[in-house]
mmCIF file of the N, C-alpha and C atoms, coordinates in Angstrom:
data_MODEL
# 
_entry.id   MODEL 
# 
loop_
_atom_site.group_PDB 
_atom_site.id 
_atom_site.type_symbol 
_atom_site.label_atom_id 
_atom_site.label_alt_id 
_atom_site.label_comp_id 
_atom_site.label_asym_id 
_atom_site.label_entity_id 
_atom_site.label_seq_id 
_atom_site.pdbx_PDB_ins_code 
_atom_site.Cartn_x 
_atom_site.Cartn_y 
_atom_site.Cartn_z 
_atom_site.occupancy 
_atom_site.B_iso_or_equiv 
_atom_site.pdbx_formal_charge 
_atom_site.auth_seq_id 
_atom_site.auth_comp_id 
_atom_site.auth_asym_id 
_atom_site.auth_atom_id 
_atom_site.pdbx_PDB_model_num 
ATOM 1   N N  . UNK A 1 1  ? 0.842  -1.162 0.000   1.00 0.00 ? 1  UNK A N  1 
ATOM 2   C CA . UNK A 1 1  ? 0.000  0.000  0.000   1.00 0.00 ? 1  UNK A CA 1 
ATOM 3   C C  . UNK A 1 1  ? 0.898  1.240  0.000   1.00 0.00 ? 1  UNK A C  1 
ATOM 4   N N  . UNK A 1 2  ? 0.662  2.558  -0.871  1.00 0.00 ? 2  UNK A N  1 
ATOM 5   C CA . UNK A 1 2  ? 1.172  3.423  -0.573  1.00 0.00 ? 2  UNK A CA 1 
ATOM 6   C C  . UNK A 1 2  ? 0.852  4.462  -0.048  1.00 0.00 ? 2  UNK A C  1 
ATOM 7   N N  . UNK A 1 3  ? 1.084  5.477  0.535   1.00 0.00 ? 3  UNK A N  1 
ATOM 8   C CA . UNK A 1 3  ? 1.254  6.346  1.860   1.00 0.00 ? 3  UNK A CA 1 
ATOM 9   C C  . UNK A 1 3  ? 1.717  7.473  0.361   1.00 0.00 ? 3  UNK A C  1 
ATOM 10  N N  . UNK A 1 4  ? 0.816  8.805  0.839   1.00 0.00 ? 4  UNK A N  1 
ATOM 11  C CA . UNK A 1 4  ? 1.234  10.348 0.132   1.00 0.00 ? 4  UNK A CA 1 
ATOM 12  C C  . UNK A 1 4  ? 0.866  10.706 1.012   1.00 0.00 ? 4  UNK A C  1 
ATOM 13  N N  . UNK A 1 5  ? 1.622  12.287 1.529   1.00 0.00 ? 5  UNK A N  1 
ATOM 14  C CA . UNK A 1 5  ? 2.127  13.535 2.077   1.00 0.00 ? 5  UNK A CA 1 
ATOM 15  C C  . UNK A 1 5  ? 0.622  14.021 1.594   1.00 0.00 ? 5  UNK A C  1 
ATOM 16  N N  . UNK A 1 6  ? 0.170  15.156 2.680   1.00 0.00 ? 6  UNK A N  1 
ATOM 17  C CA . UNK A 1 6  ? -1.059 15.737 2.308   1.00 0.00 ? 6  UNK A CA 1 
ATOM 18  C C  . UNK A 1 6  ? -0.121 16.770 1.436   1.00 0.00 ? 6  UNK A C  1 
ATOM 19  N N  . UNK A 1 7  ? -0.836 17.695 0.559   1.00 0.00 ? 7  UNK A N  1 
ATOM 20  C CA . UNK A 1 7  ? 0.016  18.344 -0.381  1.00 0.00 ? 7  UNK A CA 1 
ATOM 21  C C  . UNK A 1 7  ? 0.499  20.011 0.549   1.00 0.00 ? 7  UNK A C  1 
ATOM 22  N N  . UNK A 1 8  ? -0.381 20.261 2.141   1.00 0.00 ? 8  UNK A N  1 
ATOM 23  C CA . UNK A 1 8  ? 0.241  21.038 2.786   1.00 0.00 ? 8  UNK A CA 1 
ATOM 24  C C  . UNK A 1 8  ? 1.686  20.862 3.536   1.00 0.00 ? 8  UNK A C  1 
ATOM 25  N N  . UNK A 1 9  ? 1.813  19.228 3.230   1.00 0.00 ? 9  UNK A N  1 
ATOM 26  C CA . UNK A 1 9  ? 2.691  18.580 4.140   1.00 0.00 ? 9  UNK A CA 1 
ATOM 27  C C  . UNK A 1 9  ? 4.388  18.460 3.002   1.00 0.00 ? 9  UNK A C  1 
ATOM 28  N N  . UNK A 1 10 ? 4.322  18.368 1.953   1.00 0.00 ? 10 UNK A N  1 
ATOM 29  C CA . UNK A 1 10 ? 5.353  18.014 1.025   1.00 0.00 ? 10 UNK A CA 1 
ATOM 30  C C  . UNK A 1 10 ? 6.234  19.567 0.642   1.00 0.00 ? 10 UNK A C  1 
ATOM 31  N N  . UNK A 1 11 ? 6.812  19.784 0.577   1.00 0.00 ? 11 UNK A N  1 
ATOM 32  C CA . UNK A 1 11 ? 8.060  20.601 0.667   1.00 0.00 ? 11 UNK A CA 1 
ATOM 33  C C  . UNK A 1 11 ? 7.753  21.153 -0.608  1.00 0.00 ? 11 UNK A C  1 
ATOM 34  N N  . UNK A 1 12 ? 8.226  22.325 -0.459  1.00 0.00 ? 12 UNK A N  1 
ATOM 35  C CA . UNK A 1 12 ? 7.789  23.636 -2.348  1.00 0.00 ? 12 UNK A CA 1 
ATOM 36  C C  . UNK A 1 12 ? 9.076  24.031 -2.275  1.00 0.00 ? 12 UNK A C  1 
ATOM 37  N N  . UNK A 1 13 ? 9.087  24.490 -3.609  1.00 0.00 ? 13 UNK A N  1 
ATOM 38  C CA . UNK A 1 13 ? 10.263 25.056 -4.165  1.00 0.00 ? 13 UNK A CA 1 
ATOM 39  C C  . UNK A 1 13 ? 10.168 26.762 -3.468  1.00 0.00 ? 13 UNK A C  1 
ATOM 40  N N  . UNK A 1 14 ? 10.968 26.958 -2.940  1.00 0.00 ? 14 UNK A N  1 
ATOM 41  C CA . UNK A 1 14 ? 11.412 28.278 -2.239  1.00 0.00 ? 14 UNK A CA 1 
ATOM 42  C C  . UNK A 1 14 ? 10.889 29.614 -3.285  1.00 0.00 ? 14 UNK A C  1 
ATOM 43  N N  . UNK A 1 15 ? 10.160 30.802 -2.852  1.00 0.00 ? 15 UNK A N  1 
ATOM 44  C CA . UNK A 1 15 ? 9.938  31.648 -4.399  1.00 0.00 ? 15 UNK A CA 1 
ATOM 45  C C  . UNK A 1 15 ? 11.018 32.449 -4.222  1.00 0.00 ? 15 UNK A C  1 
ATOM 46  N N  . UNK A 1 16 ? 10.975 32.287 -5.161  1.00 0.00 ? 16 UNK A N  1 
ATOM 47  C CA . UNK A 1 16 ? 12.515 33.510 -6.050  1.00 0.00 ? 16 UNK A CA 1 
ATOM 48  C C  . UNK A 1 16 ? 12.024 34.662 -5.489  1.00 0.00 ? 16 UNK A C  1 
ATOM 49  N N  . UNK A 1 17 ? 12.992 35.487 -5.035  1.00 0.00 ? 17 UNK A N  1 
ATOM 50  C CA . UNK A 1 17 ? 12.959 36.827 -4.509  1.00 0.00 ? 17 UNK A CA 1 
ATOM 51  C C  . UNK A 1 17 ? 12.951 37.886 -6.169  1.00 0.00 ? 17 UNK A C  1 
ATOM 52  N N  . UNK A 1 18 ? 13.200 37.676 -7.109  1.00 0.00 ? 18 UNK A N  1 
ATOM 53  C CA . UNK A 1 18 ? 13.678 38.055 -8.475  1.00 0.00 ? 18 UNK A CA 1 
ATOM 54  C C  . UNK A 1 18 ? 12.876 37.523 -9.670  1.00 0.00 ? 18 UNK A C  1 
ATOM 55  N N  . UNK A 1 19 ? 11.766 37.102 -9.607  1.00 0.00 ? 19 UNK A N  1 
ATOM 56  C CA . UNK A 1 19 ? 10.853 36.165 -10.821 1.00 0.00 ? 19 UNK A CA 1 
ATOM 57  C C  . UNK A 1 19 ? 11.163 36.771 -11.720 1.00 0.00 ? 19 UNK A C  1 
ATOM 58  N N  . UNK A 1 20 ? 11.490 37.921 -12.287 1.00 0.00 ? 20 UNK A N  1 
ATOM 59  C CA . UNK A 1 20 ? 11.679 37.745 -13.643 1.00 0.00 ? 20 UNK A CA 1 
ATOM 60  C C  . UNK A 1 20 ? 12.687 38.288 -14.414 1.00 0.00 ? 20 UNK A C  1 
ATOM 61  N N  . UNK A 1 21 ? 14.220 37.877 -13.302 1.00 0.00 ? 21 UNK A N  1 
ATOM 62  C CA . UNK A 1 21 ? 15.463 37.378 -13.458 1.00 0.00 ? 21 UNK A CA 1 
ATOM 63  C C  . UNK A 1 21 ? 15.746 36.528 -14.409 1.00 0.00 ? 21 UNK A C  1 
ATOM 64  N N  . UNK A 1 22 ? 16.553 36.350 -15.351 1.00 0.00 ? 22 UNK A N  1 
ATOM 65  C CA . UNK A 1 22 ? 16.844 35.294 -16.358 1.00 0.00 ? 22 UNK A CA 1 
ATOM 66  C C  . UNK A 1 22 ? 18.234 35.502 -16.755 1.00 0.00 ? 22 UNK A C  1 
ATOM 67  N N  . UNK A 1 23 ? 19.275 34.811 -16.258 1.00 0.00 ? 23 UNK A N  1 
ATOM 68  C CA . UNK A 1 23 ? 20.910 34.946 -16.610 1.00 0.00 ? 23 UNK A CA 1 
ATOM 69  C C  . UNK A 1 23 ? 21.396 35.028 -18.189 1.00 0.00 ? 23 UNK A C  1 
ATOM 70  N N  . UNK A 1 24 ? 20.347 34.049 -18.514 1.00 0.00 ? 24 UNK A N  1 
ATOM 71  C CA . UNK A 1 24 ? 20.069 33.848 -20.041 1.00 0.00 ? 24 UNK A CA 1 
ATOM 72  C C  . UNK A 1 24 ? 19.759 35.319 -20.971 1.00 0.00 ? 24 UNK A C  1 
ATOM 73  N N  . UNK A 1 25 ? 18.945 35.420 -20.173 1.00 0.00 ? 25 UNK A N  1 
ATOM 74  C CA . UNK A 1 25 ? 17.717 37.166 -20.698 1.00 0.00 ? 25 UNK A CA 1 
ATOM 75  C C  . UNK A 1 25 ? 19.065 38.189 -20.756 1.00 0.00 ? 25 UNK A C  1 
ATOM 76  N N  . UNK A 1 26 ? 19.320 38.436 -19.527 1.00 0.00 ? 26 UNK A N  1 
ATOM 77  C CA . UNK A 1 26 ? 20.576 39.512 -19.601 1.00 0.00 ? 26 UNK A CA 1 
ATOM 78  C C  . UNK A 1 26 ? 21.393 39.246 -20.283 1.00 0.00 ? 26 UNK A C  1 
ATOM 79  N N  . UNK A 1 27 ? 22.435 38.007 -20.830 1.00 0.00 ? 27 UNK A N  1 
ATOM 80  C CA . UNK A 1 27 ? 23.327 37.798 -21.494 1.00 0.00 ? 27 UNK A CA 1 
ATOM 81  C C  . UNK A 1 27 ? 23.120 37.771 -22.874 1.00 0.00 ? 27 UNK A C  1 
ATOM 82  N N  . UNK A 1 28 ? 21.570 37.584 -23.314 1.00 0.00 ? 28 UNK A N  1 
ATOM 83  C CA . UNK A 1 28 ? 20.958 38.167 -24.890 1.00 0.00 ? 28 UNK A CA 1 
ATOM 84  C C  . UNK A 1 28 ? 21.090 39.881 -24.873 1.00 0.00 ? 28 UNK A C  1 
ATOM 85  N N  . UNK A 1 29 ? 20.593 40.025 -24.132 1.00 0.00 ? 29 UNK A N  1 
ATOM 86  C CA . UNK A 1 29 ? 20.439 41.477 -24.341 1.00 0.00 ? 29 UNK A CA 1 
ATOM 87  C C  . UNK A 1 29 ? 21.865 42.122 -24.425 1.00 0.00 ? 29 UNK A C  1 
ATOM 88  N N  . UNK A 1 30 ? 22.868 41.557 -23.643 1.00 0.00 ? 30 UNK A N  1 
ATOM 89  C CA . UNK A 1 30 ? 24.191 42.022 -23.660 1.00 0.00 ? 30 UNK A CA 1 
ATOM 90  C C  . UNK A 1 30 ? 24.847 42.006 -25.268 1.00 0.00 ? 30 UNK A C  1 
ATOM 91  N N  . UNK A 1 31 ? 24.979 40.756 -25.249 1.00 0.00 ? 31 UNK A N  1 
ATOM 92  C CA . UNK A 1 31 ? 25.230 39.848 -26.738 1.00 0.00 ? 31 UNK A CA 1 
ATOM 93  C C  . UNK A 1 31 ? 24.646 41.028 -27.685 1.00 0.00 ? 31 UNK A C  1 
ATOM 94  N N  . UNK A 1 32 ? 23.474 40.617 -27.800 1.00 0.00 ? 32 UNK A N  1 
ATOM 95  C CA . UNK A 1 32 ? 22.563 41.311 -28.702 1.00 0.00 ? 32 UNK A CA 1 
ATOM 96  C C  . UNK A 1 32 ? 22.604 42.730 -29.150 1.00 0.00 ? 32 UNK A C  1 
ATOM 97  N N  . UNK A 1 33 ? 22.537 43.478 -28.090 1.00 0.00 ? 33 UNK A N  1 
ATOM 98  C CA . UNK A 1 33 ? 23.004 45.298 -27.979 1.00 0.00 ? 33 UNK A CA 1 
ATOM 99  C C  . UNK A 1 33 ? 24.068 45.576 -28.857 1.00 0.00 ? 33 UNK A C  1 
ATOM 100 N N  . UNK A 1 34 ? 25.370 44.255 -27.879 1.00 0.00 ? 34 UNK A N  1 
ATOM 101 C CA . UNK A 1 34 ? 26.480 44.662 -28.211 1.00 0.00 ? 34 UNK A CA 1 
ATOM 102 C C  . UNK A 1 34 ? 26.799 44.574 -29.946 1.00 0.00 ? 34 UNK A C  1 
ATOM 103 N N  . UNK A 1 35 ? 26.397 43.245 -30.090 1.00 0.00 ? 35 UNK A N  1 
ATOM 104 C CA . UNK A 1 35 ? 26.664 42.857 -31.703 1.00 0.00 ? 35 UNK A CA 1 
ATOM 105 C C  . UNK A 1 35 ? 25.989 43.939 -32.980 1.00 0.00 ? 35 UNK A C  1 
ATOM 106 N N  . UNK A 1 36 ? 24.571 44.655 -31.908 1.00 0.00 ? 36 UNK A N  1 
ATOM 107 C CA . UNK A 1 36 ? 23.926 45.177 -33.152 1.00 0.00 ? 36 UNK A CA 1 
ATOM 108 C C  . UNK A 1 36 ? 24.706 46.913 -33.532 1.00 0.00 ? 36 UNK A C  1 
ATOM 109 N N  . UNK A 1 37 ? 25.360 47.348 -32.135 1.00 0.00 ? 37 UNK A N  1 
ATOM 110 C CA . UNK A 1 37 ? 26.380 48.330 -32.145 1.00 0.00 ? 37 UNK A CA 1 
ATOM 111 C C  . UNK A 1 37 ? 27.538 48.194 -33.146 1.00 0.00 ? 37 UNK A C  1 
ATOM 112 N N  . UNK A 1 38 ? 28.288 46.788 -32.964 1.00 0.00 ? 38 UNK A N  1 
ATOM 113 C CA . UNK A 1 38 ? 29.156 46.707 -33.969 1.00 0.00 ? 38 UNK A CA 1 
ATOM 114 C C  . UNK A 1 38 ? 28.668 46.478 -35.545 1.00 0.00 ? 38 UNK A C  1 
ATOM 115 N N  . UNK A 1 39 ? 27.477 45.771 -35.380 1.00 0.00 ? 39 UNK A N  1 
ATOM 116 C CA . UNK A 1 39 ? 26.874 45.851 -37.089 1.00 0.00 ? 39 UNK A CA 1 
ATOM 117 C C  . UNK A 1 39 ? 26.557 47.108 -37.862 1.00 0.00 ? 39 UNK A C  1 
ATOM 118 N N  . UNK A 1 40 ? 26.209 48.107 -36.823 1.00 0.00 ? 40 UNK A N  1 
ATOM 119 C CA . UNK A 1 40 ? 25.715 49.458 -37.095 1.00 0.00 ? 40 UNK A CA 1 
ATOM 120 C C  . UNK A 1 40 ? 27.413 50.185 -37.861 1.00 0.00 ? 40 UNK A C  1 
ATOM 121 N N  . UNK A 1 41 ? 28.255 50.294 -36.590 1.00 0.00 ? 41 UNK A N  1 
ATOM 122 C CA . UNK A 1 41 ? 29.628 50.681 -36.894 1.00 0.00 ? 41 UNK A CA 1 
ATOM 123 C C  . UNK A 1 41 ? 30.143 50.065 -38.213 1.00 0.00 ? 41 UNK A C  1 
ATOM 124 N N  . UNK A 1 42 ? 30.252 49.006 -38.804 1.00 0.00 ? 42 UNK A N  1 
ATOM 125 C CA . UNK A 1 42 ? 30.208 48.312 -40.018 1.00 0.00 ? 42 UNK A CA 1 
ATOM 126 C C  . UNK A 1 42 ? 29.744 48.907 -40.837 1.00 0.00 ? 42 UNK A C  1 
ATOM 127 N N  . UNK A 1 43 ? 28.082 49.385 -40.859 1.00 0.00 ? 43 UNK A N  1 
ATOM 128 C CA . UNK A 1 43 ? 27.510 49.655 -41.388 1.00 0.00 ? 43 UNK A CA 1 
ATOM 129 C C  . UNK A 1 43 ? 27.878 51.109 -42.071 1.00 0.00 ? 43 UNK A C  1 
ATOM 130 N N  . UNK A 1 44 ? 28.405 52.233 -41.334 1.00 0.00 ? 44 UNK A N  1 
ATOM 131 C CA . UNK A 1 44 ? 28.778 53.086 -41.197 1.00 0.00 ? 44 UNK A CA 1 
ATOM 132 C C  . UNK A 1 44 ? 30.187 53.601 -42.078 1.00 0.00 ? 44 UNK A C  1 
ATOM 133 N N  . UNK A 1 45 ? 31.128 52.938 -41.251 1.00 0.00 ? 45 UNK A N  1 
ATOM 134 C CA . UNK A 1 45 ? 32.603 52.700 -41.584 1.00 0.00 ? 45 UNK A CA 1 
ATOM 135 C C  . UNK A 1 45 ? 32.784 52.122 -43.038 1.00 0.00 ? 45 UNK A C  1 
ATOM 136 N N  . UNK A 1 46 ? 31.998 51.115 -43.301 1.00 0.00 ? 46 UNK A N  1 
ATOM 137 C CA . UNK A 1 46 ? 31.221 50.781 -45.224 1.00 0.00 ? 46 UNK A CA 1 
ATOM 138 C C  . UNK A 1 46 ? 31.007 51.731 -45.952 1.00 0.00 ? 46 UNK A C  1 
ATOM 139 N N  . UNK A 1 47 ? 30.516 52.589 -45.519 1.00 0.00 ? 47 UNK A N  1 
ATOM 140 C CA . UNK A 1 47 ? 29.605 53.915 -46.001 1.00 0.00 ? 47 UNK A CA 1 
ATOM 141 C C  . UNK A 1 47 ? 31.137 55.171 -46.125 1.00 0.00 ? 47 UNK A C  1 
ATOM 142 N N  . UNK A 1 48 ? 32.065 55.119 -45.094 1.00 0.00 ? 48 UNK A N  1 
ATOM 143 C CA . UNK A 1 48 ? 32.942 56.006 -45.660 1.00 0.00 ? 48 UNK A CA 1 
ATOM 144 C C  . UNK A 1 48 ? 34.207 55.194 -45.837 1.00 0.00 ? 48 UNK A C  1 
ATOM 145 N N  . UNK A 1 49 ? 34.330 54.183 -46.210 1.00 0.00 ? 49 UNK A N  1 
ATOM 146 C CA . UNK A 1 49 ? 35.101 53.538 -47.265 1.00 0.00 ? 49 UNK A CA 1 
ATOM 147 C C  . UNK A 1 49 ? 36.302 52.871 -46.214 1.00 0.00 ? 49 UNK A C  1 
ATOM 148 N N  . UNK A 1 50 ? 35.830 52.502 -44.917 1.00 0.00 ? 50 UNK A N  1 
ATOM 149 C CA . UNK A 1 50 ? 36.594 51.524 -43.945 1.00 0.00 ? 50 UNK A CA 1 
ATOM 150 C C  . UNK A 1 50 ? 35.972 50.295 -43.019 1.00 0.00 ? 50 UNK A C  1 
ATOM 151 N N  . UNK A 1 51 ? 35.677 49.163 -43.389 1.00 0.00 ? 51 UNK A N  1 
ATOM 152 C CA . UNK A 1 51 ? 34.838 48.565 -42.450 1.00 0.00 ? 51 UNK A CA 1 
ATOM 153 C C  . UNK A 1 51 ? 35.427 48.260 -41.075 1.00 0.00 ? 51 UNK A C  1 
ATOM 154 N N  . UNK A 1 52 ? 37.182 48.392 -41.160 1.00 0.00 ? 52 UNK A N  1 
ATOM 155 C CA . UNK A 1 52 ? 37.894 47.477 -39.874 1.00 0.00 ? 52 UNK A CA 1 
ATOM 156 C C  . UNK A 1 52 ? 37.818 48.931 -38.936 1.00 0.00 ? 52 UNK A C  1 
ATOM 157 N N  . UNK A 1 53 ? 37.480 50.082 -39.377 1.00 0.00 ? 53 UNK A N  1 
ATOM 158 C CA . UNK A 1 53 ? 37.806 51.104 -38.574 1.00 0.00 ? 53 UNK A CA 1 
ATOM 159 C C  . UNK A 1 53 ? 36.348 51.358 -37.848 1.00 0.00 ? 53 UNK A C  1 
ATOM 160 N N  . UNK A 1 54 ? 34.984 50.871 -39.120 1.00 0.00 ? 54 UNK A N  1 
ATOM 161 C CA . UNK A 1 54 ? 34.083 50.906 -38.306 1.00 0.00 ? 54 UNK A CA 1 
ATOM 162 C C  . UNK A 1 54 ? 33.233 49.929 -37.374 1.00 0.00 ? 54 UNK A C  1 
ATOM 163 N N  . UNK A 1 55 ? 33.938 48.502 -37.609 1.00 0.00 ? 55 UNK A N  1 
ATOM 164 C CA . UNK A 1 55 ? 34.036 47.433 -36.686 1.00 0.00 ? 55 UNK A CA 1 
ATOM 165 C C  . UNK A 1 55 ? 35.089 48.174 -35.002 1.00 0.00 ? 55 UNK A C  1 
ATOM 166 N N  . UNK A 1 56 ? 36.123 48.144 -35.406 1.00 0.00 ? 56 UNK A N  1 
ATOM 167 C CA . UNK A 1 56 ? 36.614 49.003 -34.017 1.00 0.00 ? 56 UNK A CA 1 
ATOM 168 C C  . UNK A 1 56 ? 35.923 49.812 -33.565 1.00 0.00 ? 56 UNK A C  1 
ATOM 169 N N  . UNK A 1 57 ? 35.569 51.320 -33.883 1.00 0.00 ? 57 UNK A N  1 
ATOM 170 C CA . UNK A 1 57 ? 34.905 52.057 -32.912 1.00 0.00 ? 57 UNK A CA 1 
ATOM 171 C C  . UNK A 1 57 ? 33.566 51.254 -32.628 1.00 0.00 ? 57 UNK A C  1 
ATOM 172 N N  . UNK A 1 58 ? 32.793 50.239 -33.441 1.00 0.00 ? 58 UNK A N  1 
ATOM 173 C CA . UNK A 1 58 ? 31.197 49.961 -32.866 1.00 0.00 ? 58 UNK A CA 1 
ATOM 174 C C  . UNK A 1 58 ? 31.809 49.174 -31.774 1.00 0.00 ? 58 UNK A C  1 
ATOM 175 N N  . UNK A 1 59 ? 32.833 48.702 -31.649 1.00 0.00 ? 59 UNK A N  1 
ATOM 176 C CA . UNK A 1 59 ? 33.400 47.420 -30.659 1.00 0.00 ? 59 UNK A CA 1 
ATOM 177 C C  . UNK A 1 59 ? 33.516 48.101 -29.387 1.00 0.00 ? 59 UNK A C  1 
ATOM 178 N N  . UNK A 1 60 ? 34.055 49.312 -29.474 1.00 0.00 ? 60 UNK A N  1 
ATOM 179 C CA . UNK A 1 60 ? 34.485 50.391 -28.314 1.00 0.00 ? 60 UNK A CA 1 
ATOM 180 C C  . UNK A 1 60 ? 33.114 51.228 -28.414 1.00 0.00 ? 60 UNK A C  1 
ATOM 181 N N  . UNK A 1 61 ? 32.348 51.135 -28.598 1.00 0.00 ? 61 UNK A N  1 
ATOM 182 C CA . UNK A 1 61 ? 30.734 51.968 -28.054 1.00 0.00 ? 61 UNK A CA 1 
ATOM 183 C C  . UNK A 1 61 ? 30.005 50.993 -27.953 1.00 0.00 ? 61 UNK A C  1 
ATOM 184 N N  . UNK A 1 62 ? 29.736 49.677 -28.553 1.00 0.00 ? 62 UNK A N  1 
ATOM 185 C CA . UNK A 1 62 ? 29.333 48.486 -28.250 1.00 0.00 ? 62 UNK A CA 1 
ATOM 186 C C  . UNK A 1 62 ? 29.070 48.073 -26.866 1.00 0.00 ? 62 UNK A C  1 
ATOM 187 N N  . UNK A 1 63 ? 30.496 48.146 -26.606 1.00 0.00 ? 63 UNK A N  1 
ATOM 188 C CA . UNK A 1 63 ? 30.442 47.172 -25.136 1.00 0.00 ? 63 UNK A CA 1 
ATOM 189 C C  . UNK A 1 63 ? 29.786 47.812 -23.879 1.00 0.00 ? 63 UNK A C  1 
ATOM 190 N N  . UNK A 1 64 ? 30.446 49.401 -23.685 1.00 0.00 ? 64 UNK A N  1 
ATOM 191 C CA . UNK A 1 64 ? 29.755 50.154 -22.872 1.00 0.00 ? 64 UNK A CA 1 
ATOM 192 C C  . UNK A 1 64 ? 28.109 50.152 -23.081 1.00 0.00 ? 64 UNK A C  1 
ATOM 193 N N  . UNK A 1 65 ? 27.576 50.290 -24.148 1.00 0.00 ? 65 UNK A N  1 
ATOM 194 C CA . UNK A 1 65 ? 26.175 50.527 -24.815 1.00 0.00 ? 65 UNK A CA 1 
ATOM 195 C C  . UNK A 1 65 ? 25.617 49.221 -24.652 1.00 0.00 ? 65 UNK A C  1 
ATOM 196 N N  . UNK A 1 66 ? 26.255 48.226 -24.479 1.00 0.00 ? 66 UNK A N  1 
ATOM 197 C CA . UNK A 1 66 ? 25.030 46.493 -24.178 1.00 0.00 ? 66 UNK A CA 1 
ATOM 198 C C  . UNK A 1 66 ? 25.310 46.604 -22.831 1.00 0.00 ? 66 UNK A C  1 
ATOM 199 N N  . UNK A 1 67 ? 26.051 46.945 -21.921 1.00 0.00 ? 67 UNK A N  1 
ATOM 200 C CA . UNK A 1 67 ? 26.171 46.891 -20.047 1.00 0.00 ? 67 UNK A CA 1 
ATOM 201 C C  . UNK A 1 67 ? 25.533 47.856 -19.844 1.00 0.00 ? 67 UNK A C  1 
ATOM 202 N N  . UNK A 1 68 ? 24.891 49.366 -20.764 1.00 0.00 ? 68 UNK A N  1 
ATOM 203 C CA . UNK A 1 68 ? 23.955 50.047 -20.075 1.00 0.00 ? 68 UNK A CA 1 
ATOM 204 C C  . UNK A 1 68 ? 22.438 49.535 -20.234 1.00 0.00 ? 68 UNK A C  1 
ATOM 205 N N  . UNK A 1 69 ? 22.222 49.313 -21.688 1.00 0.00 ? 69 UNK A N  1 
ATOM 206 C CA . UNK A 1 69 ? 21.295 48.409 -22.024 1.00 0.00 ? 69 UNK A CA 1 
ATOM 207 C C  . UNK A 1 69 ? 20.523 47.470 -20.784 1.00 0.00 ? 69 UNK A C  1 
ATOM 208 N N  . UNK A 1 70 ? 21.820 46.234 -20.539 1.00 0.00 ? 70 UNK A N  1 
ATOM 209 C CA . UNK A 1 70 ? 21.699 45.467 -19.755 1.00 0.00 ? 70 UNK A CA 1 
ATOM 210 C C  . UNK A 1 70 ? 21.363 45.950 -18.116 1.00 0.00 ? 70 UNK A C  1 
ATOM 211 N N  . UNK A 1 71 ? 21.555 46.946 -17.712 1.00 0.00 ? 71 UNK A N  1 
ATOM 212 C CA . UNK A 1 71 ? 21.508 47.549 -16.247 1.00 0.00 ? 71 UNK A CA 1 
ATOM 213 C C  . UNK A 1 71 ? 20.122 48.397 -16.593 1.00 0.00 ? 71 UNK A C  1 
ATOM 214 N N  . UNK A 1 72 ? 20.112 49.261 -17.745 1.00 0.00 ? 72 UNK A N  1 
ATOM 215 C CA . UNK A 1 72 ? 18.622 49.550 -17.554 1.00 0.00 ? 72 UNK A CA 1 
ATOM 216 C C  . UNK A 1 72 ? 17.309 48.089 -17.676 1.00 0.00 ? 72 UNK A C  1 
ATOM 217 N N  . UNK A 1 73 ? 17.523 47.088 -18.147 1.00 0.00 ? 73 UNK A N  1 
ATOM 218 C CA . UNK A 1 73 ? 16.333 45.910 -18.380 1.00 0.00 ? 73 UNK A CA 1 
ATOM 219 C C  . UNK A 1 73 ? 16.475 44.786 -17.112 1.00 0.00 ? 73 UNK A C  1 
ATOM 220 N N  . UNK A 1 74 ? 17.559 45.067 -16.493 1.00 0.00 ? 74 UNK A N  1 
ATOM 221 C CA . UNK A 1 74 ? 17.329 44.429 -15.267 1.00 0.00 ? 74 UNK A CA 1 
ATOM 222 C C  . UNK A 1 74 ? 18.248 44.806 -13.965 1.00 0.00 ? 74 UNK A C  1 
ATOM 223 N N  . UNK A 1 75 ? 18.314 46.214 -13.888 1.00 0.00 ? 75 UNK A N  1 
ATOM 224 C CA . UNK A 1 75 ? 18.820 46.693 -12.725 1.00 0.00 ? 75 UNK A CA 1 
ATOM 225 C C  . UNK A 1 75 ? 18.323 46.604 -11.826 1.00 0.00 ? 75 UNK A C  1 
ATOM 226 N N  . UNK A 1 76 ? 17.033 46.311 -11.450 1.00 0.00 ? 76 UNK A N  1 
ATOM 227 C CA . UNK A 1 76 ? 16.359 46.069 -10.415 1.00 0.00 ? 76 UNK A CA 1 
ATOM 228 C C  . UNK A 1 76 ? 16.464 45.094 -9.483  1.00 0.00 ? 76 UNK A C  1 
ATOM 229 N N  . UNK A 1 77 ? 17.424 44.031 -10.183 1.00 0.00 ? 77 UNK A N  1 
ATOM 230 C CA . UNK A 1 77 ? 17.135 42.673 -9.417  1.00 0.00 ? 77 UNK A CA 1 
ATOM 231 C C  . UNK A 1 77 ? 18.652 43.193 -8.729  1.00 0.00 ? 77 UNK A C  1 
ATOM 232 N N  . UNK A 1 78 ? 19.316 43.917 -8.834  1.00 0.00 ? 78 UNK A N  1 
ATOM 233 C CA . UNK A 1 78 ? 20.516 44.224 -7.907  1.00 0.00 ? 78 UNK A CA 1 
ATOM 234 C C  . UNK A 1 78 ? 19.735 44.496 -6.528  1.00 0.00 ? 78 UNK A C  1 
# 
């Protein structure tokens, strides 16, 4: 015969202080920001007849520009 826990009695998963936290979520948005900064700079640097110069600067406004990105869409959970 088997024996079950009343369902007040069986142990829950703890709630997240942060529900709609996602390590995943932030690291797209990082990724994402960042890459579409350097595609833009490409885009640009194409346009006045250098792509490696406008891959560098999107790379160097990129990175700063996906960590603000990223702190405004989930600064909260700090």
């Amino acid at each position: 015969m088997l024996w079950y826990a009343h369902a007040d009695v069986e142990p829950r998963e703890p709630a997240s202080t942060n529900p709609g936290v996602s390590l995943a979520g932030a690291g797209s948005v990082l990724i994402g920001t960042t890459a579409g900064v350097i595609v833009l700079g490409i885009g640009i640097g194409w346009l006045f007849g250098s792509t490696d110069w406008g891959f560098l600067i999107g790379a160097i406004l990129g990175l700063p520009i996906g960590v603000f990105m990223t702190y405004k869409r989930y600064g909260h959970a700090l």
